[in-house]
mmCIF file of the N, C-alpha and C atoms, coordinates in Angstrom:
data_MODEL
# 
_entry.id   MODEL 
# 
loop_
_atom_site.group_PDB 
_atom_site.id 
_atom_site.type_symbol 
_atom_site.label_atom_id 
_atom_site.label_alt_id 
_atom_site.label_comp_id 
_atom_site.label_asym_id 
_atom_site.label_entity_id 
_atom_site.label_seq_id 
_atom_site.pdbx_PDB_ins_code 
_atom_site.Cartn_x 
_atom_site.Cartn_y 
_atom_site.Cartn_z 
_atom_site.occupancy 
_atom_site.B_iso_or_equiv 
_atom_site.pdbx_formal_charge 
_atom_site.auth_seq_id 
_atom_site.auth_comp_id 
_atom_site.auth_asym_id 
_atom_site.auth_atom_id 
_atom_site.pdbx_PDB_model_num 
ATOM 1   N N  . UNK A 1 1  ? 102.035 115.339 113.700 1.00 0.00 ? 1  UNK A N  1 
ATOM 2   C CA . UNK A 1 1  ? 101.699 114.002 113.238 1.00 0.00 ? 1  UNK A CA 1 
ATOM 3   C C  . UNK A 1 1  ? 101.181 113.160 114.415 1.00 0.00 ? 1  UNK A C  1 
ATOM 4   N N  . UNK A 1 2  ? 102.260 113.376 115.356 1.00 0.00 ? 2  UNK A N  1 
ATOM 5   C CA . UNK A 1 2  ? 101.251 112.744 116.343 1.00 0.00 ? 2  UNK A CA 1 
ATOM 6   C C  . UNK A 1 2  ? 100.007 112.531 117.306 1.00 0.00 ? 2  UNK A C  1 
ATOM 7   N N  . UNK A 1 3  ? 99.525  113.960 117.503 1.00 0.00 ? 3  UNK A N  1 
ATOM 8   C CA . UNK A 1 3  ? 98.309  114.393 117.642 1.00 0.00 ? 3  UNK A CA 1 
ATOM 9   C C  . UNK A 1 3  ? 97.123  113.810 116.450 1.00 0.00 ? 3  UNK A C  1 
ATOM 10  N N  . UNK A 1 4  ? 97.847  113.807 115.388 1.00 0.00 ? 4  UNK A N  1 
ATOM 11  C CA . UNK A 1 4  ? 96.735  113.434 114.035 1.00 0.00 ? 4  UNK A CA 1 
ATOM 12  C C  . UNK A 1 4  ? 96.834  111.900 114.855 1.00 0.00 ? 4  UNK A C  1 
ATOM 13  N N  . UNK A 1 5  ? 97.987  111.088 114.426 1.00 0.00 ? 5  UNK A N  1 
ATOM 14  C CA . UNK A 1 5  ? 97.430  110.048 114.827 1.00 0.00 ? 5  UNK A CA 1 
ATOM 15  C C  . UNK A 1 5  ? 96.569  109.521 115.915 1.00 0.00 ? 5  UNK A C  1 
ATOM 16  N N  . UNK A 1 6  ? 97.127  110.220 117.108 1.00 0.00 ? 6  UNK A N  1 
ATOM 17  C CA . UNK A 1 6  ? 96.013  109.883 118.319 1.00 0.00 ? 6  UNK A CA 1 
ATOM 18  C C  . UNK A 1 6  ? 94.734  109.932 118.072 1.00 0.00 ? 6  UNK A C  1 
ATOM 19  N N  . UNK A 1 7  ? 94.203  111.057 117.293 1.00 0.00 ? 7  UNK A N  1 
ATOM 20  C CA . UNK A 1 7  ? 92.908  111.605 116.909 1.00 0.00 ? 7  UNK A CA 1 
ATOM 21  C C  . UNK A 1 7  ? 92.111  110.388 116.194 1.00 0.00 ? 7  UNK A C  1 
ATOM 22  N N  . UNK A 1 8  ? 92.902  109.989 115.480 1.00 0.00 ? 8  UNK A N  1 
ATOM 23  C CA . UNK A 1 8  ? 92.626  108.763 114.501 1.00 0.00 ? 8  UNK A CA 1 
ATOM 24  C C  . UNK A 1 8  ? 92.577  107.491 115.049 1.00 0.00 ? 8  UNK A C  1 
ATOM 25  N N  . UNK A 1 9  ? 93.231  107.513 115.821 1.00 0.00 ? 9  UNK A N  1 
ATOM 26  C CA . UNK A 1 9  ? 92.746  106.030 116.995 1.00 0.00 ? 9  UNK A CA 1 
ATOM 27  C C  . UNK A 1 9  ? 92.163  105.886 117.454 1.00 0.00 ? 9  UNK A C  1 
ATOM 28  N N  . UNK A 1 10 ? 92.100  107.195 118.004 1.00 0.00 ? 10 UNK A N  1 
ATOM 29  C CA . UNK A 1 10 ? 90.792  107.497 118.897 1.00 0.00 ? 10 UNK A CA 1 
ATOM 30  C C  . UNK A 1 10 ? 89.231  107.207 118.465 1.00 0.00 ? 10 UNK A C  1 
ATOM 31  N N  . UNK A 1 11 ? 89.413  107.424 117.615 1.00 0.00 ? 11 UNK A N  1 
ATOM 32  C CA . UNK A 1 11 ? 88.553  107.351 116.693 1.00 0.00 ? 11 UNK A CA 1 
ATOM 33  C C  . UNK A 1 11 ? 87.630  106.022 115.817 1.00 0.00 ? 11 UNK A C  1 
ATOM 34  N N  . UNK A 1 12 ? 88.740  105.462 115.325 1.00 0.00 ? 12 UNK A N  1 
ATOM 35  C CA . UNK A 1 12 ? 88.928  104.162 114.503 1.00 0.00 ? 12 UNK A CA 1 
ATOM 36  C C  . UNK A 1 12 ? 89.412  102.909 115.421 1.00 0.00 ? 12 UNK A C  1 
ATOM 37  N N  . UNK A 1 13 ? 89.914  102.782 116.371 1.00 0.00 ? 13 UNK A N  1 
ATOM 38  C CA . UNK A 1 13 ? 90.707  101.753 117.237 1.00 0.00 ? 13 UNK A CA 1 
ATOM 39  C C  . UNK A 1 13 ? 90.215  101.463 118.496 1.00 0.00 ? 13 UNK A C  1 
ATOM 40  N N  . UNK A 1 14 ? 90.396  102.540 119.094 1.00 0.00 ? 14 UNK A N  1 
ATOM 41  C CA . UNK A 1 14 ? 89.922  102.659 120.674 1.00 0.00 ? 14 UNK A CA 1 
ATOM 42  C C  . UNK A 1 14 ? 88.782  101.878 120.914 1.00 0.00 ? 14 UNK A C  1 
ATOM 43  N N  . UNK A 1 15 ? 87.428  101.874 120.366 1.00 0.00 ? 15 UNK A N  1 
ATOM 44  C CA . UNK A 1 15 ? 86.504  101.544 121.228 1.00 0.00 ? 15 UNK A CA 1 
ATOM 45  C C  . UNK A 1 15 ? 86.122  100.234 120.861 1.00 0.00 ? 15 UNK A C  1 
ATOM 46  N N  . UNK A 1 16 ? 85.455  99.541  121.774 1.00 0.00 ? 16 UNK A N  1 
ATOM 47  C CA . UNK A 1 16 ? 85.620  98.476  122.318 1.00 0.00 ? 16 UNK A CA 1 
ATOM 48  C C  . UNK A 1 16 ? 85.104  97.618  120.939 1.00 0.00 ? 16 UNK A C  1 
ATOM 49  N N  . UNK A 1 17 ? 84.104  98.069  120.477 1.00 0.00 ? 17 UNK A N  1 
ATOM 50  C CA . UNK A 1 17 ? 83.898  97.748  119.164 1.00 0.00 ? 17 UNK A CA 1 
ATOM 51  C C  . UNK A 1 17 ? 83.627  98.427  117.873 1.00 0.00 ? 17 UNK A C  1 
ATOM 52  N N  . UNK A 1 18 ? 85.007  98.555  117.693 1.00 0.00 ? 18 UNK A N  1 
ATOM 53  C CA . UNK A 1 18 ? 85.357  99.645  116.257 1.00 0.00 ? 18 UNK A CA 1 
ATOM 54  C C  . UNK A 1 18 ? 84.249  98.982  115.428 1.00 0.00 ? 18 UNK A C  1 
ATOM 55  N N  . UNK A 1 19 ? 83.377  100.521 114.732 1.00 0.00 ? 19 UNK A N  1 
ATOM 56  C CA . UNK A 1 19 ? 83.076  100.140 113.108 1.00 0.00 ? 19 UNK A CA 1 
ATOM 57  C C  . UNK A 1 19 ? 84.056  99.548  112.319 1.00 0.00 ? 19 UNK A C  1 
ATOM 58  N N  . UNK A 1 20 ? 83.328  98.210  111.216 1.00 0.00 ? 20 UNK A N  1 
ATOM 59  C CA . UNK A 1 20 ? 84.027  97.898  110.779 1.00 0.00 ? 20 UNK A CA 1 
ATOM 60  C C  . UNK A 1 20 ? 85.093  97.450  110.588 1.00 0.00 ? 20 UNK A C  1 
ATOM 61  N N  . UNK A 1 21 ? 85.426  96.640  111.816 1.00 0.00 ? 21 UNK A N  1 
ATOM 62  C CA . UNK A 1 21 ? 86.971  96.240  112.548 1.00 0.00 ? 21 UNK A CA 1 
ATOM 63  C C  . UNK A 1 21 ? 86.818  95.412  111.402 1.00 0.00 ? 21 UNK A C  1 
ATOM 64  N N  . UNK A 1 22 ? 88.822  95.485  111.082 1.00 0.00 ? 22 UNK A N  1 
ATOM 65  C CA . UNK A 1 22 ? 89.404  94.730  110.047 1.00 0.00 ? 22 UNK A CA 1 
ATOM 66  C C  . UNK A 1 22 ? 89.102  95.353  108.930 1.00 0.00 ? 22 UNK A C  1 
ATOM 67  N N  . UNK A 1 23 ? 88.686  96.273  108.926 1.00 0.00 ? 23 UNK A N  1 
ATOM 68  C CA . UNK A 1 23 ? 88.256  96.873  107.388 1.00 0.00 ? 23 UNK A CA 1 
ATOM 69  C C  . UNK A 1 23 ? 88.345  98.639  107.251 1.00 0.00 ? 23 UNK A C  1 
ATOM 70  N N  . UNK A 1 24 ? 88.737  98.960  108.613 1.00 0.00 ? 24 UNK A N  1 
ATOM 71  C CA . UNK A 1 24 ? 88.433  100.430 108.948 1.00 0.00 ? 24 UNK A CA 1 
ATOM 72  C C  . UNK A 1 24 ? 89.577  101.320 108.723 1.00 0.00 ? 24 UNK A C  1 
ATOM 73  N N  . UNK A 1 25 ? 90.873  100.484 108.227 1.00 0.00 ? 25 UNK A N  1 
ATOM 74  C CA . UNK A 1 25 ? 91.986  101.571 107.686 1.00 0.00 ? 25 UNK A CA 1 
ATOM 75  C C  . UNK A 1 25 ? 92.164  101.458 106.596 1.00 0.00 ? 25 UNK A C  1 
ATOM 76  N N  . UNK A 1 26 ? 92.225  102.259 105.937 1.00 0.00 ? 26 UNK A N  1 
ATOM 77  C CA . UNK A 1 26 ? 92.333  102.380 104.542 1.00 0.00 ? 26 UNK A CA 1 
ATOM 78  C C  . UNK A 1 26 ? 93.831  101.842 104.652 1.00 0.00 ? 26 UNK A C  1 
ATOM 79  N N  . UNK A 1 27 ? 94.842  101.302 102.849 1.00 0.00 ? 27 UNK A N  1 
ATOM 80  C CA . UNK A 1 27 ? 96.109  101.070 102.946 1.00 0.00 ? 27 UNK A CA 1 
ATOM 81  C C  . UNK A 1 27 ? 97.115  102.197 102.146 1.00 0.00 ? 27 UNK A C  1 
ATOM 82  N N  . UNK A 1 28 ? 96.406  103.271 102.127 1.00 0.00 ? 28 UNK A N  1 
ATOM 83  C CA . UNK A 1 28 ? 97.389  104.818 101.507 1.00 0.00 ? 28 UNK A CA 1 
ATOM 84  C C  . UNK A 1 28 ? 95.795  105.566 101.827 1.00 0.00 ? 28 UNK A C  1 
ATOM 85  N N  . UNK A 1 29 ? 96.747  107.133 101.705 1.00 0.00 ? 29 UNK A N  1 
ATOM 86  C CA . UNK A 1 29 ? 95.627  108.345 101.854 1.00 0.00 ? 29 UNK A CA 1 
ATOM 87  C C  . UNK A 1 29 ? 96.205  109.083 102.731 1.00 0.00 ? 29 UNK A C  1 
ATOM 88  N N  . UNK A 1 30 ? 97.025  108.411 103.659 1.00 0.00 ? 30 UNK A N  1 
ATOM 89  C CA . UNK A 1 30 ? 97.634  108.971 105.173 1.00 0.00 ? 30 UNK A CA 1 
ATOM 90  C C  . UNK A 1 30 ? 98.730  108.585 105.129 1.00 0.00 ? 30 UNK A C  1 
ATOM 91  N N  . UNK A 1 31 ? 99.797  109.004 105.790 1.00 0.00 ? 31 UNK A N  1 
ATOM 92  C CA . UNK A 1 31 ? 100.964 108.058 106.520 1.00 0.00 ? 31 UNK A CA 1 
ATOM 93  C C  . UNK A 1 31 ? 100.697 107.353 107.578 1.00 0.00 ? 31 UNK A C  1 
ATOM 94  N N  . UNK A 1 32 ? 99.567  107.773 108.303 1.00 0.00 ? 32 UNK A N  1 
ATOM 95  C CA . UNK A 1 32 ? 99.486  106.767 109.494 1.00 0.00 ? 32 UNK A CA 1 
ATOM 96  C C  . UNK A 1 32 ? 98.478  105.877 109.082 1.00 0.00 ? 32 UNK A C  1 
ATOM 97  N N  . UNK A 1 33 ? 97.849  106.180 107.666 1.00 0.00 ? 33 UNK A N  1 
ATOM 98  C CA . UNK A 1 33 ? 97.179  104.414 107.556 1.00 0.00 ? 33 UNK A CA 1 
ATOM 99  C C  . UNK A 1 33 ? 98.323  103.659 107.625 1.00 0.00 ? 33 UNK A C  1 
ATOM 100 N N  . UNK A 1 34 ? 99.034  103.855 106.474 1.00 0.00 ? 34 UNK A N  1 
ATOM 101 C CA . UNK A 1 34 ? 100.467 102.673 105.708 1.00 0.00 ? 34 UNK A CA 1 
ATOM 102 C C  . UNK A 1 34 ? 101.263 102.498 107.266 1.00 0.00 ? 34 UNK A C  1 
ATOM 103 N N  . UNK A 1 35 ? 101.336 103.351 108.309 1.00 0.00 ? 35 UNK A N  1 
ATOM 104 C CA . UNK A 1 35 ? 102.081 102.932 109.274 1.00 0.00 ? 35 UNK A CA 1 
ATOM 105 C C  . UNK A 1 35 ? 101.068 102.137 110.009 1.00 0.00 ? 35 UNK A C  1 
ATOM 106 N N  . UNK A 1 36 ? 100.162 102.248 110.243 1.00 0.00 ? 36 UNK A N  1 
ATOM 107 C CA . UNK A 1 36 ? 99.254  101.361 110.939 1.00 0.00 ? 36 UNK A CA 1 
ATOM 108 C C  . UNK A 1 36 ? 99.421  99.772  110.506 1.00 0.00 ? 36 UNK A C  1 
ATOM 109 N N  . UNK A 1 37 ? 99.223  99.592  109.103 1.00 0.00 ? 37 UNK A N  1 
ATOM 110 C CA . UNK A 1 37 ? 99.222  98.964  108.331 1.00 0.00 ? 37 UNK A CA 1 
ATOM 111 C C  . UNK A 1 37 ? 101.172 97.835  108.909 1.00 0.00 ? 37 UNK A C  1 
ATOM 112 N N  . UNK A 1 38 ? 101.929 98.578  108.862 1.00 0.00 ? 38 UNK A N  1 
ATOM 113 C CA . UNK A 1 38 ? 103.012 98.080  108.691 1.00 0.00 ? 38 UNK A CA 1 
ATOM 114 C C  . UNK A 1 38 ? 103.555 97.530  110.068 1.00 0.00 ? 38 UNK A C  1 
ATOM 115 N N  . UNK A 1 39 ? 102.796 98.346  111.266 1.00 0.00 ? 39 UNK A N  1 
ATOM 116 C CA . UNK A 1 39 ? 103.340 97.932  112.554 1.00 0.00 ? 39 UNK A CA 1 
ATOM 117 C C  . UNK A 1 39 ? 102.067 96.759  112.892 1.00 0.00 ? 39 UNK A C  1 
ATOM 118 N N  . UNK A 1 40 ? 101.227 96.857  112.070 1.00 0.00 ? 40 UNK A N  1 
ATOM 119 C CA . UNK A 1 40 ? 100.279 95.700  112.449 1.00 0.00 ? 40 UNK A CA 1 
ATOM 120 C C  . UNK A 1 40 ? 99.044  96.247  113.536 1.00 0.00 ? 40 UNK A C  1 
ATOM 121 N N  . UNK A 1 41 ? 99.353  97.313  113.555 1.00 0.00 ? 41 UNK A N  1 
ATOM 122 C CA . UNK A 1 41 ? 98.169  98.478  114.622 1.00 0.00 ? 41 UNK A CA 1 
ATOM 123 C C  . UNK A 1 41 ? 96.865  98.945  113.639 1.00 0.00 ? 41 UNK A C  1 
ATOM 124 N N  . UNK A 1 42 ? 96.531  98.095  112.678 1.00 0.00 ? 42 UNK A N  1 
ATOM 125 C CA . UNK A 1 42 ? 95.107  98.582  111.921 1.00 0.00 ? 42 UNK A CA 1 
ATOM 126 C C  . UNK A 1 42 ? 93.584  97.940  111.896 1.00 0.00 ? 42 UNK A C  1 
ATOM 127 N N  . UNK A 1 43 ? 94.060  97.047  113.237 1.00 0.00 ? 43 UNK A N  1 
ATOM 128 C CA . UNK A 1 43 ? 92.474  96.916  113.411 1.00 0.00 ? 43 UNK A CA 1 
ATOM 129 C C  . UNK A 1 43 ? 92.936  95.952  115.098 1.00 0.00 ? 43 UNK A C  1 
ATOM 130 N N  . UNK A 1 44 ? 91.903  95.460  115.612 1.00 0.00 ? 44 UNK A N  1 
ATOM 131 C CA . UNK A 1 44 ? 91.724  95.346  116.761 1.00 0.00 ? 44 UNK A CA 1 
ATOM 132 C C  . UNK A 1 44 ? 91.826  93.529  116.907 1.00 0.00 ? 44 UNK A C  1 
ATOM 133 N N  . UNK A 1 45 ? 92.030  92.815  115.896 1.00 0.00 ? 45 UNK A N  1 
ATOM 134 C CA . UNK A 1 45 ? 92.385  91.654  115.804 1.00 0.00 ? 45 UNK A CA 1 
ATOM 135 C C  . UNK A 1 45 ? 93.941  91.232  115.339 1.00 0.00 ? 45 UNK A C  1 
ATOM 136 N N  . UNK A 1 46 ? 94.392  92.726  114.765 1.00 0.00 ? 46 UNK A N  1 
ATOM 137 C CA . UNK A 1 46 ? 96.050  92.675  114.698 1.00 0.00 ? 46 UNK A CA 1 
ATOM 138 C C  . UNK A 1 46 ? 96.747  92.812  116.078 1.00 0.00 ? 46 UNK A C  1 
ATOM 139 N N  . UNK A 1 47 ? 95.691  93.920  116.550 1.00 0.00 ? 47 UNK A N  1 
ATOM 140 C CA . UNK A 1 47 ? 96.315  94.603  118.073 1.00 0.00 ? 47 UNK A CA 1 
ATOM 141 C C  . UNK A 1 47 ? 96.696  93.441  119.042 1.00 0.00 ? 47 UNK A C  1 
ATOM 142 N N  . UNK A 1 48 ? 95.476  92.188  118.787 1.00 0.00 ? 48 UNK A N  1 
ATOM 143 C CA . UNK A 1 48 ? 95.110  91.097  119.786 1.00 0.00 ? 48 UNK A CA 1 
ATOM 144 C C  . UNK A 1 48 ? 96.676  90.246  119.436 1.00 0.00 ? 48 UNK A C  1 
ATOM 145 N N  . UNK A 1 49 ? 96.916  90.014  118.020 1.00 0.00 ? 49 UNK A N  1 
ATOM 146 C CA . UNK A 1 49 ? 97.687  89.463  117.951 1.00 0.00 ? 49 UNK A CA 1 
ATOM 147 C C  . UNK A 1 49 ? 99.083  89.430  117.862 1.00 0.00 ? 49 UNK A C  1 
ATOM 148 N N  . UNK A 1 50 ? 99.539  90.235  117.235 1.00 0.00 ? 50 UNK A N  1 
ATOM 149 C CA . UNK A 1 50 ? 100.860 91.071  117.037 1.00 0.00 ? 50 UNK A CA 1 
ATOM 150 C C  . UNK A 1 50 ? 101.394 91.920  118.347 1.00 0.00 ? 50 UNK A C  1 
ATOM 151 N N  . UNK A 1 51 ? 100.772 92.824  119.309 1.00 0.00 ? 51 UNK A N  1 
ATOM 152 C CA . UNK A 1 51 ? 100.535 93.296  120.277 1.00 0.00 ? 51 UNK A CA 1 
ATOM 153 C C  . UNK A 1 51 ? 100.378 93.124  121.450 1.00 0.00 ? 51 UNK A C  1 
ATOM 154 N N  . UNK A 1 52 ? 99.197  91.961  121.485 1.00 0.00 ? 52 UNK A N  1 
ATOM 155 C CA . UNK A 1 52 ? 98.669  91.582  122.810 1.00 0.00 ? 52 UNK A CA 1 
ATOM 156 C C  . UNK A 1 52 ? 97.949  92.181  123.668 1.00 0.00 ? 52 UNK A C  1 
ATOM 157 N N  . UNK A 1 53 ? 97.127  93.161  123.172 1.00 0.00 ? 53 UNK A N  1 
ATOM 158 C CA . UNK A 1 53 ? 96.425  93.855  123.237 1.00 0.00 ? 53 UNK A CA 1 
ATOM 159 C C  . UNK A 1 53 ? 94.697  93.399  123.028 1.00 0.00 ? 53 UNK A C  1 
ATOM 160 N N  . UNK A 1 54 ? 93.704  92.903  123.768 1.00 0.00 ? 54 UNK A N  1 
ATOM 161 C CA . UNK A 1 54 ? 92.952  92.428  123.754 1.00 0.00 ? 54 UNK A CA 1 
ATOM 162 C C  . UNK A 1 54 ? 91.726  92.946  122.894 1.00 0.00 ? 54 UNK A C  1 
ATOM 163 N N  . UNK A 1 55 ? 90.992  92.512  122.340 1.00 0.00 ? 55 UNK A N  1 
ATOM 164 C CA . UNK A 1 55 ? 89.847  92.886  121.939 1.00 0.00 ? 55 UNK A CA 1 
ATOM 165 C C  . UNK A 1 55 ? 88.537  92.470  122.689 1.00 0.00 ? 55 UNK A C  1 
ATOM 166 N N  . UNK A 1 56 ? 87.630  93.667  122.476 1.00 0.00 ? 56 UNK A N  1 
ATOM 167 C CA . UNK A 1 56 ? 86.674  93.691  123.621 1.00 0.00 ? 56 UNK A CA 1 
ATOM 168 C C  . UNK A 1 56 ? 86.115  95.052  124.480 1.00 0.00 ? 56 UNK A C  1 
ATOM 169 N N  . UNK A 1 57 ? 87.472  95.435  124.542 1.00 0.00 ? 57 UNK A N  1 
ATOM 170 C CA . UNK A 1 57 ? 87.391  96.608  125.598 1.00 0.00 ? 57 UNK A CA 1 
ATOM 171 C C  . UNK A 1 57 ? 88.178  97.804  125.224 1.00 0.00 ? 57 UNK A C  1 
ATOM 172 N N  . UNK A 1 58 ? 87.701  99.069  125.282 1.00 0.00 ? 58 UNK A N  1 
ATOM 173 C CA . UNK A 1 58 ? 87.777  100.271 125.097 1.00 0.00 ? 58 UNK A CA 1 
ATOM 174 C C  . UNK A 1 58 ? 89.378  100.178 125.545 1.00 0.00 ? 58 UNK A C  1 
ATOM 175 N N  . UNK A 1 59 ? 90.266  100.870 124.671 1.00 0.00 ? 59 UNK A N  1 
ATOM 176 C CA . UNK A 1 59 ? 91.568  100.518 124.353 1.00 0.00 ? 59 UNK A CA 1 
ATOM 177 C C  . UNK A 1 59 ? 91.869  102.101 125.659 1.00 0.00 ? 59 UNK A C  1 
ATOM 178 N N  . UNK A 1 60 ? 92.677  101.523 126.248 1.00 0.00 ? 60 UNK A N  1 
ATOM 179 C CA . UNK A 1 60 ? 93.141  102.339 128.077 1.00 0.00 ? 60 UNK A CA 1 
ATOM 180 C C  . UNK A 1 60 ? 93.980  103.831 127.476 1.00 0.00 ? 60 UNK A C  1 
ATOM 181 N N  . UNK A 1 61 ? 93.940  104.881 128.402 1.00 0.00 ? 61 UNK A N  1 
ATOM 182 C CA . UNK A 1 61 ? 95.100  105.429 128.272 1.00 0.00 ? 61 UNK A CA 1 
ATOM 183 C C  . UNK A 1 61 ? 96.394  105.416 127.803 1.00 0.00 ? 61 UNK A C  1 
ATOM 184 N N  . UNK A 1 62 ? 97.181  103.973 128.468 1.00 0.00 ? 62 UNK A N  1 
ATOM 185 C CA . UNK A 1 62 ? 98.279  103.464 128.304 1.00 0.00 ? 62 UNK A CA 1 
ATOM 186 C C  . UNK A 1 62 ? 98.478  103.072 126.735 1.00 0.00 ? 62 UNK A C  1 
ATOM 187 N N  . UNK A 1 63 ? 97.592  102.185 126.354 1.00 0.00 ? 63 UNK A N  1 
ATOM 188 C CA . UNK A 1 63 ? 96.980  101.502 125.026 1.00 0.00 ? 63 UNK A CA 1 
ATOM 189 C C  . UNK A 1 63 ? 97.353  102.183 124.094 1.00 0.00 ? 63 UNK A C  1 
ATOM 190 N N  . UNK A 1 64 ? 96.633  103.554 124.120 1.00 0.00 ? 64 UNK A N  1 
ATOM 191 C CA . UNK A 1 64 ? 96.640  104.400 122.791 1.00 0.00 ? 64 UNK A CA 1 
ATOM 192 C C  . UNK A 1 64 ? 97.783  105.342 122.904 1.00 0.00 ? 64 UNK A C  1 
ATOM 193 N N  . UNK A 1 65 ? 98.513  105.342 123.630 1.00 0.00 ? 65 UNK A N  1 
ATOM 194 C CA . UNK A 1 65 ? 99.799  106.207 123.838 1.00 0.00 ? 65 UNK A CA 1 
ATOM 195 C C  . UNK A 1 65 ? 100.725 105.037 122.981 1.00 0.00 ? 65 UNK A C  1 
ATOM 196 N N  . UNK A 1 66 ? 100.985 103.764 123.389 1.00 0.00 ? 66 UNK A N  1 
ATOM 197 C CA . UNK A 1 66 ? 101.435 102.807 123.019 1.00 0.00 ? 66 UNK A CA 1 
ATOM 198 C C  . UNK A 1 66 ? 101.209 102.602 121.509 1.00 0.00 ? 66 UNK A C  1 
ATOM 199 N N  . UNK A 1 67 ? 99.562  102.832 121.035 1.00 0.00 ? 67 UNK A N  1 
ATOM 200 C CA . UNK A 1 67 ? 99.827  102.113 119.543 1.00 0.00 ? 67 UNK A CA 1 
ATOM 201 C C  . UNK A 1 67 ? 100.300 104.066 119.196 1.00 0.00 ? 67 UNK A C  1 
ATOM 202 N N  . UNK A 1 68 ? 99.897  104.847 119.208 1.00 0.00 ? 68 UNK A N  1 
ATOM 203 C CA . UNK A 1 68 ? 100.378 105.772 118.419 1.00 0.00 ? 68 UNK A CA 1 
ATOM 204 C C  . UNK A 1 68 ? 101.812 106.094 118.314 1.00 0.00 ? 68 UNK A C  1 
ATOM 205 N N  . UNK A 1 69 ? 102.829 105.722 119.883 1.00 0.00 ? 69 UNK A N  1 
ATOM 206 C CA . UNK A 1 69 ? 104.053 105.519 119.845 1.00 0.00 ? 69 UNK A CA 1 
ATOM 207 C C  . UNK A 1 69 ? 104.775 104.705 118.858 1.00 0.00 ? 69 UNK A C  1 
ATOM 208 N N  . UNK A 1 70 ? 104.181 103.228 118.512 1.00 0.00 ? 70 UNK A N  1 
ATOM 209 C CA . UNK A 1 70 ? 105.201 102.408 117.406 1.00 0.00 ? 70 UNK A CA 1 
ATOM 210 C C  . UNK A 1 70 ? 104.521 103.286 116.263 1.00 0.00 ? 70 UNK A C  1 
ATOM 211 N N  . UNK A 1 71 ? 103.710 103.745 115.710 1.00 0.00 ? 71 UNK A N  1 
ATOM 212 C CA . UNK A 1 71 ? 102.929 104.411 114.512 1.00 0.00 ? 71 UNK A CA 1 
ATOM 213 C C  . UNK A 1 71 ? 104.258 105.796 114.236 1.00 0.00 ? 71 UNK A C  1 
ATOM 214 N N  . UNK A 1 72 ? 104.502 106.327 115.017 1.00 0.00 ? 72 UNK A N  1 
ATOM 215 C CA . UNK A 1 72 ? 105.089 107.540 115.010 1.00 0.00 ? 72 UNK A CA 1 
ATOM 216 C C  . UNK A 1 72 ? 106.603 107.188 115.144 1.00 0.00 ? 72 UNK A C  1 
ATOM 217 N N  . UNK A 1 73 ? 107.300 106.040 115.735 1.00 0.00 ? 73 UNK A N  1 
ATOM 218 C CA . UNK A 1 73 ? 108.325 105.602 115.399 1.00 0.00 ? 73 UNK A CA 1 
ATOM 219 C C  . UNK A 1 73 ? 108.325 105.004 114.482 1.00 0.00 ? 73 UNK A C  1 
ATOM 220 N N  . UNK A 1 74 ? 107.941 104.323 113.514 1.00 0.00 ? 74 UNK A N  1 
ATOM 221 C CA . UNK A 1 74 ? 107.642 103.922 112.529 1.00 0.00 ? 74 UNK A CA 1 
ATOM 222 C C  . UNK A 1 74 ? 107.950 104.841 111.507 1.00 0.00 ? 74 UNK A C  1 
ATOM 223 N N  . UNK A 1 75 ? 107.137 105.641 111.590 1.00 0.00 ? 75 UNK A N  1 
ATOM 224 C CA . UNK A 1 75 ? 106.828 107.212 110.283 1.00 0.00 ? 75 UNK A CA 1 
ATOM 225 C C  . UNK A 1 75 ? 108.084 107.841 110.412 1.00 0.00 ? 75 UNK A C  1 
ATOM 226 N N  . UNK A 1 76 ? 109.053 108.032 111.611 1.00 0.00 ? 76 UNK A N  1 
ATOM 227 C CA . UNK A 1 76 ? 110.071 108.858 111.953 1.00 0.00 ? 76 UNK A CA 1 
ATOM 228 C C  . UNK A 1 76 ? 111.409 107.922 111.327 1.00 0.00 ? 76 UNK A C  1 
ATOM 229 N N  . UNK A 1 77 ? 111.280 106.282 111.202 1.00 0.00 ? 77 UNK A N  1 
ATOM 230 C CA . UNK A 1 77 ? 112.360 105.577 110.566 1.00 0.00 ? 77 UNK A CA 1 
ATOM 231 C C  . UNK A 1 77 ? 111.923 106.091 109.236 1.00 0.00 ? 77 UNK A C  1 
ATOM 232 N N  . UNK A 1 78 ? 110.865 105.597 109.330 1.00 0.00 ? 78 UNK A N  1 
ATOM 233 C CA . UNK A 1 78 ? 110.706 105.732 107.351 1.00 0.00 ? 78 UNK A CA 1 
ATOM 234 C C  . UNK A 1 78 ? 111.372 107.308 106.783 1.00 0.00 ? 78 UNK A C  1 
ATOM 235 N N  . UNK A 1 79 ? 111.368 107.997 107.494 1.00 0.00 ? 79 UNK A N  1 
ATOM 236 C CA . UNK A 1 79 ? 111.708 109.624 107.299 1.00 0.00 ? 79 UNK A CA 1 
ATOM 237 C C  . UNK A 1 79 ? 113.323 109.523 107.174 1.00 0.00 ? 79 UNK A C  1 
ATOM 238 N N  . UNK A 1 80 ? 113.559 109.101 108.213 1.00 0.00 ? 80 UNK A N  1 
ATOM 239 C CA . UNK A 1 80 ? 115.289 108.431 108.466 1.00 0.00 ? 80 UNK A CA 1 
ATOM 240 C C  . UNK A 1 80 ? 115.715 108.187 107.567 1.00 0.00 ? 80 UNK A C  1 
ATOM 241 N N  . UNK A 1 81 ? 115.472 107.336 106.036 1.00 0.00 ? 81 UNK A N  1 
ATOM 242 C CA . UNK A 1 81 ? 115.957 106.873 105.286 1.00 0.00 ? 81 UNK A CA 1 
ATOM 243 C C  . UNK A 1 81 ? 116.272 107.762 104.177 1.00 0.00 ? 81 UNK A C  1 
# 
């Protein structure tokens, strides 16, 4: 799961100006949309805000270890229950 998600950030999040920011995660289809969705990691103006994570710039090493970390703790509570 967590490899998927990285892949998917990578993808959709990371760069400096995502296609379609604010509109680019779907809200079911995946578990890591709905977790994206729930930690507030689904577009690059949540990241700015919820996060603190700036928009603008190609999201760092650190960055995407970070959003896929709450994404995957997230998915691992929800499992918990």
């Amino acid at each position: 799961m967590r490899a998927h998600a990285a892949d998917l950030i990578g993808k959709r999040l990371a760069p400096a100006e995502p296609r379609n920011d604010g509109r680019q995660t779907p809200y079911r289809g995946h578990p890591v949309f709905v977790a994206q969705h729930a930690t507030a990691t689904c577009c690059r103006g949540c990241l700015a805000k919820w996060h603190g994570i700036a928009k603008g710039h190609e999201l760092t090493a650190d960055e995407r270890a970070y959003v896929v970390g709450v994404i995957c703790d997230w998915i691992a509570k929800q499992l918990a229950v």
